[in-house]
C-alpha positions as CSV (number, residue, x, y, z in Angstrom):
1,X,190.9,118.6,105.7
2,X,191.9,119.3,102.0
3,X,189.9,121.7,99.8
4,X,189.9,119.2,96.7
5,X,188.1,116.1,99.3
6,X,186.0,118.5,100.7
7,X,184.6,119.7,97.3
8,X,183.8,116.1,96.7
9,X,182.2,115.5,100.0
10,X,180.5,118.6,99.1
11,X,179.0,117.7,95.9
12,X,178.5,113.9,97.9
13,X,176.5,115.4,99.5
14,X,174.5,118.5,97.4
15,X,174.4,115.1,94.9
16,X,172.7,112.6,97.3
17,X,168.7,112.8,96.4
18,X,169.2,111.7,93.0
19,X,166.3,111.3,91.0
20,X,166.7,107.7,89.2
21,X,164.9,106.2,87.1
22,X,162.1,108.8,87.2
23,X,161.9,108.5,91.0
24,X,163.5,110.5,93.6
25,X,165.9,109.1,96.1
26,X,167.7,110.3,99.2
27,X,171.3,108.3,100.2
28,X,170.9,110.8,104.2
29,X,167.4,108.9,104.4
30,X,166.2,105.3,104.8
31,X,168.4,102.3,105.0
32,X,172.1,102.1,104.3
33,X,172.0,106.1,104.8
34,X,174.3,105.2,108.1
35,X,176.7,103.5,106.3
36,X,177.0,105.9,103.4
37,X,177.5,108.6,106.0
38,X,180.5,106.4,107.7
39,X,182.1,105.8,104.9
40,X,182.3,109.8,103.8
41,X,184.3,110.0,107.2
42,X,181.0,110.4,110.2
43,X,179.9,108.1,112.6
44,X,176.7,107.7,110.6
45,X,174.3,108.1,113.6
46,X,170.5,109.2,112.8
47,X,171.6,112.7,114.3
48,X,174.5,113.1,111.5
49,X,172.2,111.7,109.0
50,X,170.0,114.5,109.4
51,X,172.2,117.5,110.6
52,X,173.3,116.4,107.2
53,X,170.4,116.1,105.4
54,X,169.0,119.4,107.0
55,X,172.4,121.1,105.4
56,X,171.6,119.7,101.9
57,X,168.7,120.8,101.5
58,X,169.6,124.3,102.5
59,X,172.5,124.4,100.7
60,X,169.7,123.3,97.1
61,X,168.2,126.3,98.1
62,X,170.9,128.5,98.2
63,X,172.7,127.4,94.6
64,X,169.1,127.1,93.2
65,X,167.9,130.4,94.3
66,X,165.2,128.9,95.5
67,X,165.2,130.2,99.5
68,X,161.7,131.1,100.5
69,X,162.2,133.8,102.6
70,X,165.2,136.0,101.5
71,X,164.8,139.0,103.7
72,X,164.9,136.7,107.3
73,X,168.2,134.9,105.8
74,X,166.3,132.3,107.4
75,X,168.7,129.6,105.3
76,X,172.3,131.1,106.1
77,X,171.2,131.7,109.8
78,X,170.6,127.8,109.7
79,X,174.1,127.7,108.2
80,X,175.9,129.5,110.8
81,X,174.1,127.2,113.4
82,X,175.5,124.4,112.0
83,X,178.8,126.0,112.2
84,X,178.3,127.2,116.4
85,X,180.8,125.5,118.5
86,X,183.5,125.1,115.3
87,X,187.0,126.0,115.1
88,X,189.9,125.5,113.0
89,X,193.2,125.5,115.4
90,X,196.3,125.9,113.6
91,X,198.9,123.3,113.9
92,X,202.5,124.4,113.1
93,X,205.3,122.1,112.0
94,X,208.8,122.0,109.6
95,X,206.2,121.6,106.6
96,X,204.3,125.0,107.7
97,X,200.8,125.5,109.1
98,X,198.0,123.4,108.9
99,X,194.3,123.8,110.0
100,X,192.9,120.9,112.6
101,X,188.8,121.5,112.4
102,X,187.5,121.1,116.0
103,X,183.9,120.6,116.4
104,X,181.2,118.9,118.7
105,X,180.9,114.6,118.0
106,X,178.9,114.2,114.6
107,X,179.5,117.6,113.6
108,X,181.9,117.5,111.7
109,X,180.9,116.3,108.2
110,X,178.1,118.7,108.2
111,X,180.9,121.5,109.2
112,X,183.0,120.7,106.9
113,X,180.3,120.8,104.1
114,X,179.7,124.5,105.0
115,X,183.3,124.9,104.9
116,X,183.5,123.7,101.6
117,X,180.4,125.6,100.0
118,X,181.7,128.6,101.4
119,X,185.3,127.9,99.9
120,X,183.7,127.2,96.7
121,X,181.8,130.3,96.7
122,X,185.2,132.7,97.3
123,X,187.8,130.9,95.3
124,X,185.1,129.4,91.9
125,X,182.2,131.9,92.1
126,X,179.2,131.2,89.9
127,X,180.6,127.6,89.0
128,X,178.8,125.9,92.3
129,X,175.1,124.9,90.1
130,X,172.6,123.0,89.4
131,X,172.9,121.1,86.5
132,X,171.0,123.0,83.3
133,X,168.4,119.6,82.8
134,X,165.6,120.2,84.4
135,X,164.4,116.9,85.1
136,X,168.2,116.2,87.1
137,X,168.2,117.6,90.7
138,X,172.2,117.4,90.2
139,X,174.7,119.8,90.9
140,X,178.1,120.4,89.7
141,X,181.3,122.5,90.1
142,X,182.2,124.0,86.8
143,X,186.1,123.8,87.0
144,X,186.6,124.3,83.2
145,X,188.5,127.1,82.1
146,X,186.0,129.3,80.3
147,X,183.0,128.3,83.4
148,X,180.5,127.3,80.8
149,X,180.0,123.3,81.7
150,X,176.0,123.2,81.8
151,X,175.5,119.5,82.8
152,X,176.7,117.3,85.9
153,X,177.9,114.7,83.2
154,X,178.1,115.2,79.4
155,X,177.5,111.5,78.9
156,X,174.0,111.3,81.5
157,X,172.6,114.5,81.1
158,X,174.4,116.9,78.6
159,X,174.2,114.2,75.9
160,X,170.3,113.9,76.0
161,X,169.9,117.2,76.3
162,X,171.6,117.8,73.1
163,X,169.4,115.1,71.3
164,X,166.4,116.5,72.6
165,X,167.4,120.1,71.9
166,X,168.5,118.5,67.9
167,X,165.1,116.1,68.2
168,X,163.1,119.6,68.6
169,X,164.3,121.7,66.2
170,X,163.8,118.8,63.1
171,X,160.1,118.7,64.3
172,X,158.4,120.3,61.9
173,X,156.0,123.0,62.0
């Protein structure tokens, strides 16, 4: 369990109801959501797909600030459900100590996507977020070094932006 796959399978994940094309999608729902969910690393039954599912969508409303009901913590109580029953045992050899995650069948992915929220949170705060163009339901994590990257790609999103934004301001009037 490495911190650098787990951010990817974190943003995988937070990144998996693209809209395309106008239209929204969703990779945890539908066909070929099983196999997309094996080939992160789960066993891509219907119960992963949603535990999973069920975690990204709390996790949007967390980065977005978007909860509904702040005071109940009614979305990090969800969290620490998903995270009942897990366990990181250590594992000591010559090379030093390493962390085996220990967690019920199908659990795992959706652990480890907690894990790695969290992580971000501690070690990159304020650069888990959505990216700034509204009409993308894209997140990104900002590893630059002044934390000012705005867009999940500068070529997709943070390029039209910028021609919109120019577009605008030669309008006249």
């Amino acid at each position: 369990m490495g911190v650098v796959e787990d951010e990817e399978l974190l943003l995988a994940v937070l990144n998996s109801a693209p809209v395309l094309d106008g239209r929204p999608t969703d990779r945890l729902g539908g066909a070929g959501a099983a196999e997309w969910v094996r080939e992160l690393g789960g066993d891509g039954t219907a119960e992963e797909c949603e535990r999973l599912r069920r975690v990204r969508d709390t996790l949007h409303r967390l980065v977005r600030g978007t909860s509904p009901d702040t005071n109940t913590n009614t979305d990090t109580d969800a969290l620490a459900a998903v995270l009942d029953g897990a366990r990181l045992r250590p594992e000591v050899s010559a090379a030093g100590v390493s962390w085996r995650l220990e967690t019920a069948p199908g659990d795992e992915l959706a652990v480890r996507v907690v894990f790695a929220w969290s992580r971000v949170l501690a070690e990159l705060p304020g650069r888990l977020r959505p990216c700034a163009n509204d009409a993308c339901r894209l997140f990104l994590i900002d590893h630059s070094r002044p934390g000012t990257a705005r867009w999940c790609s500068m070529a997709a999103c943070g390029n039209r932006m910028k021609a919109r934004t120019h577009a605008r301001k030669r309008q006249p009037g």
